[in-house]
DSSP file (Angstrom, degrees, kcal/mol; ACC not computed):
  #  RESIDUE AA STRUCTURE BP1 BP2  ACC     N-H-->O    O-->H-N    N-H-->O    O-->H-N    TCO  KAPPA ALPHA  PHI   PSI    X-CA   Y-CA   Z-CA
    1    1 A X     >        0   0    0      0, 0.0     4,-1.8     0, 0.0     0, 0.0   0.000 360.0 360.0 360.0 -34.5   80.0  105.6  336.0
    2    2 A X  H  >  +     0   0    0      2,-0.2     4,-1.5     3,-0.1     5,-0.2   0.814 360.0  52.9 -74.4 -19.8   82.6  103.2  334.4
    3    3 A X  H >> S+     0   0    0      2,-0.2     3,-2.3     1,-0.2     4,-0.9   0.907 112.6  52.3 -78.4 -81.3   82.5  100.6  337.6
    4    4 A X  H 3> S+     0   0    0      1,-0.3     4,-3.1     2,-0.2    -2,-0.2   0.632 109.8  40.4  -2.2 -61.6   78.7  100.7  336.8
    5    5 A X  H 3X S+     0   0    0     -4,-1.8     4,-1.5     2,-0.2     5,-0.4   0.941 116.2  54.4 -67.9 -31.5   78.8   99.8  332.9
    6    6 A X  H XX S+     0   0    0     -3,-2.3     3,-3.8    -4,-1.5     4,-1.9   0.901 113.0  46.8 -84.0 -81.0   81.9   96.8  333.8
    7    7 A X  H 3X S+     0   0    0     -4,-0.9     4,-1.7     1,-0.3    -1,-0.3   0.660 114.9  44.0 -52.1 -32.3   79.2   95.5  336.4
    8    8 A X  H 3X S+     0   0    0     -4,-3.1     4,-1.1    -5,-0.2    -1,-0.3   0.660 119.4  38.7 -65.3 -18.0   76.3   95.6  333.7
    9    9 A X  H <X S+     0   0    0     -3,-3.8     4,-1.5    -4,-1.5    -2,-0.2   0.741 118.3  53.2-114.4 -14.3   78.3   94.0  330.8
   10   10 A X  H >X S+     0   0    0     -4,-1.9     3,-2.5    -5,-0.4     4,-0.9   0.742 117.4  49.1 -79.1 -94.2   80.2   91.2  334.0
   11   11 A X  H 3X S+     0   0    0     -4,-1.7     4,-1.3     1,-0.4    -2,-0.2   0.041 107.1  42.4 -51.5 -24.1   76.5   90.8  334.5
   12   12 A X  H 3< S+     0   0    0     -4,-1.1    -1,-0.4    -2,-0.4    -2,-0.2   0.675 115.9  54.2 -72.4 -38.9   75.2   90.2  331.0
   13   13 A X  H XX S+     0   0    0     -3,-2.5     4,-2.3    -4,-1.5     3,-1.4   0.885 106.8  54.0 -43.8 -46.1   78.3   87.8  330.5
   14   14 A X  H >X S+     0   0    0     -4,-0.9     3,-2.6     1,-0.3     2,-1.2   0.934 113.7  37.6 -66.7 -73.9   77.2   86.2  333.3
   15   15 A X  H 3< S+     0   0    0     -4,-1.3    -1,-0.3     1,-0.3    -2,-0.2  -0.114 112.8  52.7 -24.7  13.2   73.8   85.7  332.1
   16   16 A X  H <> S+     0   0    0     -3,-1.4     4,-2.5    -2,-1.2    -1,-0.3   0.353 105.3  61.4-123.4 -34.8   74.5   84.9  328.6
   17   17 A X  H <X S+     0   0    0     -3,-2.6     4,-1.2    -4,-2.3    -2,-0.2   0.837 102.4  47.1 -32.1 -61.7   76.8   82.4  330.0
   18   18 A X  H  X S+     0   0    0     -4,-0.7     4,-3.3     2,-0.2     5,-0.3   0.850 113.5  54.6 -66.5 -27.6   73.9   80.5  331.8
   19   19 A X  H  > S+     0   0    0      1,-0.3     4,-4.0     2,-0.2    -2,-0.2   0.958 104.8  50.5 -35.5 -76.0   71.9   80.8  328.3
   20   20 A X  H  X S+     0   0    0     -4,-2.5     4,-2.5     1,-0.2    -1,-0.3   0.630 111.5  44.5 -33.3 -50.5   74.2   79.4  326.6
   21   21 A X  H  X S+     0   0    0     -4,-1.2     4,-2.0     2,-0.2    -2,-0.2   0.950 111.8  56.3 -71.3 -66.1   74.5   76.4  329.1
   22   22 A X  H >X S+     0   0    0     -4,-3.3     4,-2.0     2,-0.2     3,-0.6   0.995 107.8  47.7 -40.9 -48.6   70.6   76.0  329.2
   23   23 A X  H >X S+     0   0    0     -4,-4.0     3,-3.3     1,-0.3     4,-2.6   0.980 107.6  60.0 -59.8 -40.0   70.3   75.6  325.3
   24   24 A X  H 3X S+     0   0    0     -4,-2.5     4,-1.1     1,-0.3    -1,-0.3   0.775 103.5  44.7 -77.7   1.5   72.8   73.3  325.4
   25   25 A X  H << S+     0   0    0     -4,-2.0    -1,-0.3    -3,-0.6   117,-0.3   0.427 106.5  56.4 -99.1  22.2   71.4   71.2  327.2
   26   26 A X  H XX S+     0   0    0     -3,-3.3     3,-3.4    -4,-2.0     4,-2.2   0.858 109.1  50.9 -72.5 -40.4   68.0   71.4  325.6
   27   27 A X  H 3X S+     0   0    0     -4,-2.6     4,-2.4     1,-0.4    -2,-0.2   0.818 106.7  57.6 -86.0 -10.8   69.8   70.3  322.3
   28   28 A X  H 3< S+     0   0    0     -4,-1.1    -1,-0.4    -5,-0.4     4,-0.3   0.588 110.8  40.7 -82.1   1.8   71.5   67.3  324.4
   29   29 A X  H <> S+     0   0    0     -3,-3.4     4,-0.9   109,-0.2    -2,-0.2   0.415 114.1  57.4-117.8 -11.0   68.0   65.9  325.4
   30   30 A X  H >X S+     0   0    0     -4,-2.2     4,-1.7     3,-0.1     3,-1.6   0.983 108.7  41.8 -56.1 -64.8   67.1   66.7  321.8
   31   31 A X  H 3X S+     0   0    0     -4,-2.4     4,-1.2     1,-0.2    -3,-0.1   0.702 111.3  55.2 -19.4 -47.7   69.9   64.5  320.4
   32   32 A X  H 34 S+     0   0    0     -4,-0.3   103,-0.5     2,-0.2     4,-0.3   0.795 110.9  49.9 -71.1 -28.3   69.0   61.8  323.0
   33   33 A X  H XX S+     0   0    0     -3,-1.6     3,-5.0    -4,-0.9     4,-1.4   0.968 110.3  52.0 -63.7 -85.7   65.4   62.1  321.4
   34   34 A X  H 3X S+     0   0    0     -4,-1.7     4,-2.2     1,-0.3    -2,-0.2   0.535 107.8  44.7 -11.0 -56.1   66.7   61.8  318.2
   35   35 A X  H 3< S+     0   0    0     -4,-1.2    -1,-0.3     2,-0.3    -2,-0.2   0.374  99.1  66.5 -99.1   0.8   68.5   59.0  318.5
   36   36 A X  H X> S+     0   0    0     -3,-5.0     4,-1.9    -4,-0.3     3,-0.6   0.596 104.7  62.0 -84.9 -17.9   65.9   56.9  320.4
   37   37 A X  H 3X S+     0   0    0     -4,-1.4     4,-2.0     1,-0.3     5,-0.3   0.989 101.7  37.2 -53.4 -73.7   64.3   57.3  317.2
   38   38 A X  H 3< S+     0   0    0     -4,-2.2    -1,-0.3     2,-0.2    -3,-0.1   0.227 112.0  56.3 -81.9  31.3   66.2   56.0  314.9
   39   39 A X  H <> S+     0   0    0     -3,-0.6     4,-2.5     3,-0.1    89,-0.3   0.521 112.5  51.6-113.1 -31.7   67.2   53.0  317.2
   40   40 A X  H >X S+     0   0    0     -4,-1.9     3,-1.9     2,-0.2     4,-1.3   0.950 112.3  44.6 -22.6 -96.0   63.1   52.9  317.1
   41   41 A X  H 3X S+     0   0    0     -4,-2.0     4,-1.3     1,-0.3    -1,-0.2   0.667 113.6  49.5 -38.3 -28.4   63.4   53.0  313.4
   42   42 A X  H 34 S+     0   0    0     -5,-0.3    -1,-0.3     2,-0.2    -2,-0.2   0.998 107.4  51.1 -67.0 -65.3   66.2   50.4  313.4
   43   43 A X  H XX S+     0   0    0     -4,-2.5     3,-2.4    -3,-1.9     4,-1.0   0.884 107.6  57.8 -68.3 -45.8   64.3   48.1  315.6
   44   44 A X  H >X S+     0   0    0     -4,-1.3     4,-2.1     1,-0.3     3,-1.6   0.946 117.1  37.7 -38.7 -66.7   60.9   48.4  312.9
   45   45 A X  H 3< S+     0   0    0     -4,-1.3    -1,-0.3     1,-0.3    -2,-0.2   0.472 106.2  61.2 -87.8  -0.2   63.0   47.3  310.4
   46   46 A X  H <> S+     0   0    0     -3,-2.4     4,-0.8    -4,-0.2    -1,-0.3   0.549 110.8  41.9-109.3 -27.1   65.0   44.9  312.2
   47   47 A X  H <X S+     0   0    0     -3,-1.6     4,-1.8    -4,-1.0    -2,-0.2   0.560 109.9  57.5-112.4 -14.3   61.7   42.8  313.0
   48   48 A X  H  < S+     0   0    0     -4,-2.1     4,-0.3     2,-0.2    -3,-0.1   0.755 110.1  46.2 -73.2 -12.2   60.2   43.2  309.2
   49   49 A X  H >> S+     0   0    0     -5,-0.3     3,-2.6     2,-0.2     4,-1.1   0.975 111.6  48.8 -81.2 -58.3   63.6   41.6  308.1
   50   50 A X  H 3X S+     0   0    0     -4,-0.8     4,-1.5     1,-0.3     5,-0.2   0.804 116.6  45.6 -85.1 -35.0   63.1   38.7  311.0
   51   51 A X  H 3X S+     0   0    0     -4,-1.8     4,-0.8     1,-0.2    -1,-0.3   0.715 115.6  46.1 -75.1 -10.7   59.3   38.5  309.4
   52   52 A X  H <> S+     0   0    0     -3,-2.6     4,-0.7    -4,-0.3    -2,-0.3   0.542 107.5  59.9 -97.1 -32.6   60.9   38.5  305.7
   53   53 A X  H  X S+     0   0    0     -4,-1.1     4,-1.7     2,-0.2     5,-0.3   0.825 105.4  43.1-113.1 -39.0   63.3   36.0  307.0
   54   54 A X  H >X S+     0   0    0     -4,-1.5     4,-3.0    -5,-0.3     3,-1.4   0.885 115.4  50.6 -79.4 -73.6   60.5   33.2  308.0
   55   55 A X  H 3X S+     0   0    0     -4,-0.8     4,-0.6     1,-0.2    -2,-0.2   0.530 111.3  44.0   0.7 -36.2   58.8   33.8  305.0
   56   56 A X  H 3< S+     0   0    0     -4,-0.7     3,-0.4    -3,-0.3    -1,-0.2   0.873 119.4  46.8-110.8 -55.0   62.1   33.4  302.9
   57   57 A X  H XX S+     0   0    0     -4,-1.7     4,-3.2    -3,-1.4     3,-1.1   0.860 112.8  45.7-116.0 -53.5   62.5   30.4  305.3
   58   58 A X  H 3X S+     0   0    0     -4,-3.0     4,-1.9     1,-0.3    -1,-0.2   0.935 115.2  50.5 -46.1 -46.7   58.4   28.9  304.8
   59   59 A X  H 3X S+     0   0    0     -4,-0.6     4,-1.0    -3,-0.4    -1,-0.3   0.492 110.4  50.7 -83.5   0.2   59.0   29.5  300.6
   60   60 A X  H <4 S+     0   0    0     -3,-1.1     5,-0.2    -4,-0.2    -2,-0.2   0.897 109.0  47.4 -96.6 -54.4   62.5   27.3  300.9
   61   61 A X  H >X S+     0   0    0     -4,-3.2     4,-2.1     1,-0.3     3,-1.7   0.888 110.9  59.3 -68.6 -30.5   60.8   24.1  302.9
   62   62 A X  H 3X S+     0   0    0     -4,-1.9     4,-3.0     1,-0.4     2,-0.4   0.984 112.6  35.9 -65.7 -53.7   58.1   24.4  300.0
   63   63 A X  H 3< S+     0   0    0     -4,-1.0    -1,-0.4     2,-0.2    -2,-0.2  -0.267 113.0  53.6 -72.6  46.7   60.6   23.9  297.5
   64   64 A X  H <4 S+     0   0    0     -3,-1.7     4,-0.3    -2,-0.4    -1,-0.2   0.222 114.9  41.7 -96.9 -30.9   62.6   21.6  299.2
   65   65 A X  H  X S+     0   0    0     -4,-2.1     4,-1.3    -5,-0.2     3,-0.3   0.924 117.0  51.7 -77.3 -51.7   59.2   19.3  299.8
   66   66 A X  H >X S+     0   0    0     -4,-3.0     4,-2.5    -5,-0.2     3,-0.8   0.989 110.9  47.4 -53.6 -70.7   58.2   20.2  295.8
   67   67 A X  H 3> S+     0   0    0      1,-0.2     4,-2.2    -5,-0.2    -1,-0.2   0.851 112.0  53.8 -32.7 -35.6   62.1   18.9  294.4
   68   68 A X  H 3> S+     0   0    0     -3,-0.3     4,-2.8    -4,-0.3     5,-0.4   0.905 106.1  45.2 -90.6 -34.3   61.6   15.9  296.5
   69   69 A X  H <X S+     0   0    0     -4,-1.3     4,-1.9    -3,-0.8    -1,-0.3   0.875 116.4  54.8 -54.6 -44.7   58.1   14.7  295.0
   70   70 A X  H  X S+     0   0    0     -4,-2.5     4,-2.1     1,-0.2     5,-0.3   0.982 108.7  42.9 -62.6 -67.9   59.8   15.4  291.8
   71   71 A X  H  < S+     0   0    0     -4,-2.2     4,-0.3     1,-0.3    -2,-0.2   0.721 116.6  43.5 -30.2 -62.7   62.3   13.5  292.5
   72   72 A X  H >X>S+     0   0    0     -4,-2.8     3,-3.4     2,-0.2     4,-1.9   0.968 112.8  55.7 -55.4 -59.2   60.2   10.3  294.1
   73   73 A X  H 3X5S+     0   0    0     -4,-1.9     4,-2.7    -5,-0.4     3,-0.4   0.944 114.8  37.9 -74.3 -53.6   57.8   10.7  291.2
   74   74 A X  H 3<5S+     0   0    0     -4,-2.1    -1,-0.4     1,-0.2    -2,-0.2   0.615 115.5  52.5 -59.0  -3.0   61.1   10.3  288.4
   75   75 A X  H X>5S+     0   0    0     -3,-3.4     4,-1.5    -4,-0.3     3,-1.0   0.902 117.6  37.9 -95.3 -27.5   62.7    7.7  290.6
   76   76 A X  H >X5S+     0   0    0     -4,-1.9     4,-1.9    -3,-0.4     3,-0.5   0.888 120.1  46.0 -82.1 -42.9   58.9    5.6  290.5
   77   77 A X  H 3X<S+     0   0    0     -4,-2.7     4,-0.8    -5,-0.6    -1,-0.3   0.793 112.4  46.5 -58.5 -25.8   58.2    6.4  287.0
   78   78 A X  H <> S+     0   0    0     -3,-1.0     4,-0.8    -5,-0.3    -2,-0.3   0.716 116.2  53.3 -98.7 -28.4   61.8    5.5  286.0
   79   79 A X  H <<>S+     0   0    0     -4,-1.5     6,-0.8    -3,-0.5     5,-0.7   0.798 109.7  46.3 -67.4 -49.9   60.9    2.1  288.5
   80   80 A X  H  <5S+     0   0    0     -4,-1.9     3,-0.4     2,-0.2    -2,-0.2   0.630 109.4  52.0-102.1 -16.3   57.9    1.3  286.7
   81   81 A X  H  <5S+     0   0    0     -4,-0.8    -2,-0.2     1,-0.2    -1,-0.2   1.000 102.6  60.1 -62.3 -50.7   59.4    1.6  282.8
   82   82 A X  T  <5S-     0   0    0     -4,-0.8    -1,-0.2     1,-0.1    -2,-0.2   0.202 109.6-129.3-120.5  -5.0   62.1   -0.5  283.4
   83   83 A X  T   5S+     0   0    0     -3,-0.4    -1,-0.1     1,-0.1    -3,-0.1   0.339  75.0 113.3 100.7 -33.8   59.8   -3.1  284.2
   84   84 A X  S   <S-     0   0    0     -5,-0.7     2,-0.2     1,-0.1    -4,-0.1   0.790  80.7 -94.3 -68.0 -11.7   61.3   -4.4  287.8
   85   85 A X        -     0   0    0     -6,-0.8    -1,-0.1     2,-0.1    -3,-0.1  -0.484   5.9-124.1 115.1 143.3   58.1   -3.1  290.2
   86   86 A X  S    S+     0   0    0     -2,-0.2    -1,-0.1    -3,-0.1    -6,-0.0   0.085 109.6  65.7 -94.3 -31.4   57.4   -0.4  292.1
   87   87 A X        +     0   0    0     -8,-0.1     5,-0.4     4,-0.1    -2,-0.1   0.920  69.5 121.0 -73.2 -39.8   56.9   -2.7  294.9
   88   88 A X    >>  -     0   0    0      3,-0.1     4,-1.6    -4,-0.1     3,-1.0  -0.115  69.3-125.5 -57.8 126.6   60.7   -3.9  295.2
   89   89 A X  H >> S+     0   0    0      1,-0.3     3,-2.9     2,-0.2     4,-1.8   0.887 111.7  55.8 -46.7 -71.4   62.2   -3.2  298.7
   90   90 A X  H 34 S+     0   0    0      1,-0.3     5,-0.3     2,-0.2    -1,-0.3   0.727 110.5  44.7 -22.0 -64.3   65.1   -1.4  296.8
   91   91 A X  H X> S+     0   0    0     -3,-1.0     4,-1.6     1,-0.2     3,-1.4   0.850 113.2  48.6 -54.8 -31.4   62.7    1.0  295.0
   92   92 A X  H <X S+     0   0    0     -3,-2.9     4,-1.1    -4,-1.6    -1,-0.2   0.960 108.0  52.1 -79.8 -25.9   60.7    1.7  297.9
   93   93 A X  H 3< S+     0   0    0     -4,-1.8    -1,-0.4     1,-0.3    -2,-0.2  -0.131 117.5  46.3 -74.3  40.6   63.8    2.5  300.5
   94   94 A X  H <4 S+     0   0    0     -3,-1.4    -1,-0.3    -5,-0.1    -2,-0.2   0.174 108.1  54.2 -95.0 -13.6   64.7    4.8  297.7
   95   95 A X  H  < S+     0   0    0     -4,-1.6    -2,-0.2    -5,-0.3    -3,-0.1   0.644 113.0  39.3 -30.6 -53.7   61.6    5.9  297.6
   96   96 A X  S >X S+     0   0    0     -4,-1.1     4,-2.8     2,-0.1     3,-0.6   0.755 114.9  47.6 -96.3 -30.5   61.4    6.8  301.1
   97   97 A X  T 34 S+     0   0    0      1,-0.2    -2,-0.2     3,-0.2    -1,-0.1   0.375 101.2  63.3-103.1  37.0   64.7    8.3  301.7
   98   98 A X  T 34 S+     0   0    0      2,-0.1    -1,-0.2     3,-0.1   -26,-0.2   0.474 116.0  33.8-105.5 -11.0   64.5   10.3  298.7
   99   99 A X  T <4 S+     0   0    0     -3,-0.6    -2,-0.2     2,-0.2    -3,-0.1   0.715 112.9  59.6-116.7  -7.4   61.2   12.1  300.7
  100  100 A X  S >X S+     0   0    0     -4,-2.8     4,-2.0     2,-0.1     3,-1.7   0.966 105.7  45.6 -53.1 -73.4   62.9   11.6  304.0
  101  101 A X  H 3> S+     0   0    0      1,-0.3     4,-1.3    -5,-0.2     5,-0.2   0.930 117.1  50.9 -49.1 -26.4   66.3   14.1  302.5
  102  102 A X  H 3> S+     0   0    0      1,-0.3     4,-0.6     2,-0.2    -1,-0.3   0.728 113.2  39.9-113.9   1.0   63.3   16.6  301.2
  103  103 A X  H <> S+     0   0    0     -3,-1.7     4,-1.9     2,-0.1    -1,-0.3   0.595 117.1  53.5 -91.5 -28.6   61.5   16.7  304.6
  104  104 A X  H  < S+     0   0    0     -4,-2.0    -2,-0.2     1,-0.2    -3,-0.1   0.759 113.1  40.8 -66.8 -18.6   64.8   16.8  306.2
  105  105 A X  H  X S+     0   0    0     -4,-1.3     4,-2.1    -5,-0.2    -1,-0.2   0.804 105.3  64.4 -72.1 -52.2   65.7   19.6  304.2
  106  106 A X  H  X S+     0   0    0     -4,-0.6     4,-1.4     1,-0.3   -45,-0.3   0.710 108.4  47.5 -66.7 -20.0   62.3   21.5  304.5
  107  107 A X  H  < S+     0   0    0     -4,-1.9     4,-0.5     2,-0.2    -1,-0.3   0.471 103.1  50.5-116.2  24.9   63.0   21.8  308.0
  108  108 A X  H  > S+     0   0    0     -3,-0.2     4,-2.9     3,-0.1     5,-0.3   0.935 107.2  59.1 -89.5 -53.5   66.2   22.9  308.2
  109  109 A X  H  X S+     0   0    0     -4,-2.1     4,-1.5     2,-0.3     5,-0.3   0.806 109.4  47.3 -52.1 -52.5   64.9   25.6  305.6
  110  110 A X  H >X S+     0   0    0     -4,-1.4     3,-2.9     2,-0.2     4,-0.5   0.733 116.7  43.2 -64.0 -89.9   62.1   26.7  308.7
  111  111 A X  H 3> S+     0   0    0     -4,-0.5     4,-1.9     1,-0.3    -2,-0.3   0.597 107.9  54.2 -52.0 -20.4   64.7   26.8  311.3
  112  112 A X  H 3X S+     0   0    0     -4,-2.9     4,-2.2     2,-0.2    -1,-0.3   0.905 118.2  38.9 -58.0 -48.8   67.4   28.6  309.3
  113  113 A X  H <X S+     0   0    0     -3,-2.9     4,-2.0    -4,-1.5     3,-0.4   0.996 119.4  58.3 -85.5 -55.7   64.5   31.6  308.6
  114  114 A X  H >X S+     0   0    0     -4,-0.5     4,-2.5    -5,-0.3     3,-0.8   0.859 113.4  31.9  25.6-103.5   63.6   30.7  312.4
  115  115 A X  H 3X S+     0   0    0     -4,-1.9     4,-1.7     1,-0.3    -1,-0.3   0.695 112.1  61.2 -49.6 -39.5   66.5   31.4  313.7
  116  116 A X  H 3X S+     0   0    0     -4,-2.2     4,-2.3    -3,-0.4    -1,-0.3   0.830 113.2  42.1 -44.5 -41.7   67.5   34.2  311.2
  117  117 A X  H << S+     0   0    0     -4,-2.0     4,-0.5    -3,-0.8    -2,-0.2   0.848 107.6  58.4 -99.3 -24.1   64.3   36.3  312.5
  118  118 A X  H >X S+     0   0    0     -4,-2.5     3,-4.5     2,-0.2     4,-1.3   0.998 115.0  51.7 -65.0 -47.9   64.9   35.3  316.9
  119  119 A X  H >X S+     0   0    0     -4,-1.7     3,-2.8     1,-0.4     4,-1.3   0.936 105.6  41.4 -55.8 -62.2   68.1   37.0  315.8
  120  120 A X  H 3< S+     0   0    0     -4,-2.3    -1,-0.4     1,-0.3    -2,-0.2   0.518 113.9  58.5 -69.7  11.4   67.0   40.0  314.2
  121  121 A X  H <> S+     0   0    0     -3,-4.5     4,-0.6    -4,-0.5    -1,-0.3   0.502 107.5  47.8-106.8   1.7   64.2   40.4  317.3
  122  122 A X  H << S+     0   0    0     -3,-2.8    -2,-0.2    -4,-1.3    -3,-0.1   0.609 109.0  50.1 -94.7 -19.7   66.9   40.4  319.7
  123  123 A X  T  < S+     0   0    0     -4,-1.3     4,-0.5    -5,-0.3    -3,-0.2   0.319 107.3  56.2-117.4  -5.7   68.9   43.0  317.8
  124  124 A X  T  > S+     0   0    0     -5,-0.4     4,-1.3   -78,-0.2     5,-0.2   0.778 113.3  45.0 -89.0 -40.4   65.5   45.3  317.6
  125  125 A X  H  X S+     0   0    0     -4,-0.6     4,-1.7     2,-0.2    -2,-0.2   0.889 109.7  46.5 -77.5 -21.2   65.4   45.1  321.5
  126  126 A X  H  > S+     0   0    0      1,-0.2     4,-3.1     2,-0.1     3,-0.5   0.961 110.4  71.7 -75.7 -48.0   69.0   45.7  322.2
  127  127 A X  H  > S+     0   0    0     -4,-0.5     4,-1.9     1,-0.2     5,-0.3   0.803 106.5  23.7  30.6-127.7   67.8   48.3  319.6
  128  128 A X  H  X S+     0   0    0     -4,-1.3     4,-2.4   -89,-0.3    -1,-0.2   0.662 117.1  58.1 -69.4  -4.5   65.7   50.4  321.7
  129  129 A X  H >X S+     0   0    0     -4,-1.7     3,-2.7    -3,-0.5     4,-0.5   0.971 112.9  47.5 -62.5 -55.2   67.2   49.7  325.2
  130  130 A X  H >X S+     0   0    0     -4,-3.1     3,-2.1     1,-0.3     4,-1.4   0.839 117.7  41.5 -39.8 -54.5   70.4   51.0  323.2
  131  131 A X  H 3X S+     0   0    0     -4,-1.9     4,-0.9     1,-0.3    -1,-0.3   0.739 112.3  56.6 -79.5  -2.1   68.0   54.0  321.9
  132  132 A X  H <X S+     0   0    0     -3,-2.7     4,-1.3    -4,-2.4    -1,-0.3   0.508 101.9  52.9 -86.6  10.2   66.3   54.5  325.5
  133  133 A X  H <X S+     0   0    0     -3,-2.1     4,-0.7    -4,-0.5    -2,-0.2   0.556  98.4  66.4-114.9  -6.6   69.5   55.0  327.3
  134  134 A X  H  X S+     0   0    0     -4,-1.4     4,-4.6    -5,-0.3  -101,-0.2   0.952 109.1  42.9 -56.8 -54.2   70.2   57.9  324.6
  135  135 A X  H  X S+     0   0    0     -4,-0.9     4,-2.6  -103,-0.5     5,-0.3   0.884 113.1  44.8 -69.7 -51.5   67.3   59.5  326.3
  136  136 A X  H  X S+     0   0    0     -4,-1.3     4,-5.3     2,-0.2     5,-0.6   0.953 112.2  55.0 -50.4 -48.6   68.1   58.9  329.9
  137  137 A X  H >X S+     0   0    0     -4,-0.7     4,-1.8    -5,-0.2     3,-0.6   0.897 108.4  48.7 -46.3 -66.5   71.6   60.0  329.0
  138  138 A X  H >X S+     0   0    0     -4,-4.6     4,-1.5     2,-0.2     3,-1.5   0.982 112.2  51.1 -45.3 -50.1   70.1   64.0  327.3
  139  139 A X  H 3X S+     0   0    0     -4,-2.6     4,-5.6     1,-0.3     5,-0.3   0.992 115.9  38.8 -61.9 -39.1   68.1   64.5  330.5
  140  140 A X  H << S+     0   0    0     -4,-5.3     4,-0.4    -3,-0.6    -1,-0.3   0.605 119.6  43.1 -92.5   7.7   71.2   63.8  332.6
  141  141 A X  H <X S+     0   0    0     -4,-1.8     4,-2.5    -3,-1.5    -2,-0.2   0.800 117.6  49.6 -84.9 -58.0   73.7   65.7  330.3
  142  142 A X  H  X S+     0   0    0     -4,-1.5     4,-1.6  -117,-0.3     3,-0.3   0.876 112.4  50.7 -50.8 -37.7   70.4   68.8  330.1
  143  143 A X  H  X S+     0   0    0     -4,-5.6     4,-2.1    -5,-0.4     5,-0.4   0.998 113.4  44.1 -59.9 -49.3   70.3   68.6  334.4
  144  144 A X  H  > S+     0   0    0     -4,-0.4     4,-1.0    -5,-0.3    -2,-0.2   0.774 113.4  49.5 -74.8 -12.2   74.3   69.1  334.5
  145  145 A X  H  X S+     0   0    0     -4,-2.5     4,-2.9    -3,-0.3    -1,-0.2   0.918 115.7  43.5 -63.9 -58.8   74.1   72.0  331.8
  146  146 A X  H  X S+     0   0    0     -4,-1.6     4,-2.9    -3,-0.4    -2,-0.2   0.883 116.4  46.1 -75.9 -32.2   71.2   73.8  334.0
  147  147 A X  H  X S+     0   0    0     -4,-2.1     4,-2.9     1,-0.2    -1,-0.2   0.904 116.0  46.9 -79.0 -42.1   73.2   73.1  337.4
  148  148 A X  H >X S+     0   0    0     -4,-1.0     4,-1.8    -5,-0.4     3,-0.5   0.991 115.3  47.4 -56.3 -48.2   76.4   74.5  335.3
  149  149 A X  H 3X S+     0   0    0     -4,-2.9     4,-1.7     1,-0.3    -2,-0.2   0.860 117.3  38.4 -54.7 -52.8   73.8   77.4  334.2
  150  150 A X  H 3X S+     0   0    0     -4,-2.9     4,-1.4     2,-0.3    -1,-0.3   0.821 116.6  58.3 -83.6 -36.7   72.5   78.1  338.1
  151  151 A X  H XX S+     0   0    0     -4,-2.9     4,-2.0    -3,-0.5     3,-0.9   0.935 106.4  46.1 -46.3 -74.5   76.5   77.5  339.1
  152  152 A X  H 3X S+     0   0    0     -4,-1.8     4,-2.0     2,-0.3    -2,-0.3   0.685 114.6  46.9 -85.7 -33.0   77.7   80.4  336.9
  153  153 A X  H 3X S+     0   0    0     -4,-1.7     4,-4.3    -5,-0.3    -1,-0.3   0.920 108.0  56.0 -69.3 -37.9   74.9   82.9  338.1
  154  154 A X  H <X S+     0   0    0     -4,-1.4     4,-2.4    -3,-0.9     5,-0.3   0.959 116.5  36.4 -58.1 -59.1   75.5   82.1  341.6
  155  155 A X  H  X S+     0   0    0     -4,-2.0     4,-2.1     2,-0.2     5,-0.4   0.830 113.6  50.3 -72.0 -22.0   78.9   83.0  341.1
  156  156 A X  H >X S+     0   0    0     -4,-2.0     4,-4.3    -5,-0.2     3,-1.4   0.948 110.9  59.0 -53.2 -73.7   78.6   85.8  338.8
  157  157 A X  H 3X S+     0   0    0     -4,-4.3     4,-3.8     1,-0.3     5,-0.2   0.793 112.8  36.2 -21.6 -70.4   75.9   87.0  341.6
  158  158 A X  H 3X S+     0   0    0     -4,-2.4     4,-1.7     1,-0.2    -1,-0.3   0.905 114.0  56.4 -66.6 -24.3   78.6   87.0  344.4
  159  159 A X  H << S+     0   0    0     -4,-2.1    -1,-0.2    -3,-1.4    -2,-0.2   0.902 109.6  46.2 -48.3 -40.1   81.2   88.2  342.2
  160  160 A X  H  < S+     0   0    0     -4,-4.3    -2,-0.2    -5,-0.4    -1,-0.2   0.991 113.6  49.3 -57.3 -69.0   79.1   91.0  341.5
  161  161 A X  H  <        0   0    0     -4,-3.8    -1,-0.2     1,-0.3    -2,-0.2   0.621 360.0 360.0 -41.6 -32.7   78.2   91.5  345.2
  162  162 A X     <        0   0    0     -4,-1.7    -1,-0.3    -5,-0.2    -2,-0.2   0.318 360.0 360.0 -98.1 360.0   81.5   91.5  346.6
C-alpha cells in the first residue's frame, strides 16, 4: 500500500509540475500581449506629438512672416517720415531683405516641425515592430513551457512505469 500512495503523490508532482509549466507560459504570451500594447500606446502618442509638432512648426512660420511685415511696414513708415522716398534703392533692398530673412525664417520654422514629426513617426513604427516581436517572443516562450510541460509527463510517465 505505501509503493501505491509514493506512485500517486510522484504522479501528482508530476502533473502539477506540467501545470505549473502550462500557466507560465500562458502568462508569458500574456506579457508579450501586454507589452505590444503599450508599444501600441507609445506609438499613438508618438504620432499626435509628430502632428503637434507641425502645427507648433505651421504657428512659428506665421509669426516669423507676421514680425517681418512688422518690421518692413516700420522700416517704410520710418522711410517715408524722414522724407528721403520710399522709392530709393537703399530703402527698397532693405525692404526686400527684411521679407526675404522672415520667409527664410518661416521656412525653417515648417521644416524644424517637419522634421520633428518624420522623427517621431519613425519612432512610433520602431514602436510597434518593437511591441510585435513582444508577441512573437510569448508564443515562443508559451510553446517551450508546453514542450517543458509534455517533457515532464513523459518522463514522470516512464518513471512511473519502470
Amino acid at each position: 500500500m505505501p509503493i501505491a500512495a509514493l506512485a500517486w503523490m510522484q504522479a501528482a508532482g508530476i502533473f502539477m509540475q506540467a501545470w505549473g509549466a502550462i500557466e507560465s507560459g500562458k502568462a508569458a504570451r500574456i506579457r508579450g500581449e501586454r507589452a505590444r500594447l503599450a508599444a501600441e500606446f507609445a506609438a499613438w502618442q508618438a504620432e499626435e506629438e509628430g502632428g503637434l509638432a507641425i502645427a507648433l512648426g505651421q504657428r512659428q512660420a506665421v509669426e516669423e512672416r507676421r514680425r517681418a511685415d512688422i518690421l518692413a511696414s516700420r522700416a517704410l513708415a520710418v522711410a517715408a517720415s524722414s522724407g528721403g522716398g520710399v522709392s530709393d534703392p537703399t530703402i527698397v533692398n532693405l525692404l526686400a531683405n527684411t521679407r526675404g530673412e522672415g520667409a527664410y525664417r518661416a521656412h525653417v520654422a515648417l521644416y524644424e516641425g517637419e522634421a520633428r514629426a518624420r522623427h517621431l513617426r519613425l519612432e512610433a513604427a520602431a514602436g510597434r515592430v518593437g511591441g510585435a516581436d513582444a508577441v512573437v517572443e510569448g508564443l515562443q516562450r508559451q510553446l517551450g513551457y508546453g514542450l517543458s510541460a509534455a517533457g515532464s509527463v513523459a518522463s514522470g510517465a516512464a518513471s512511473l512505469y519502470a
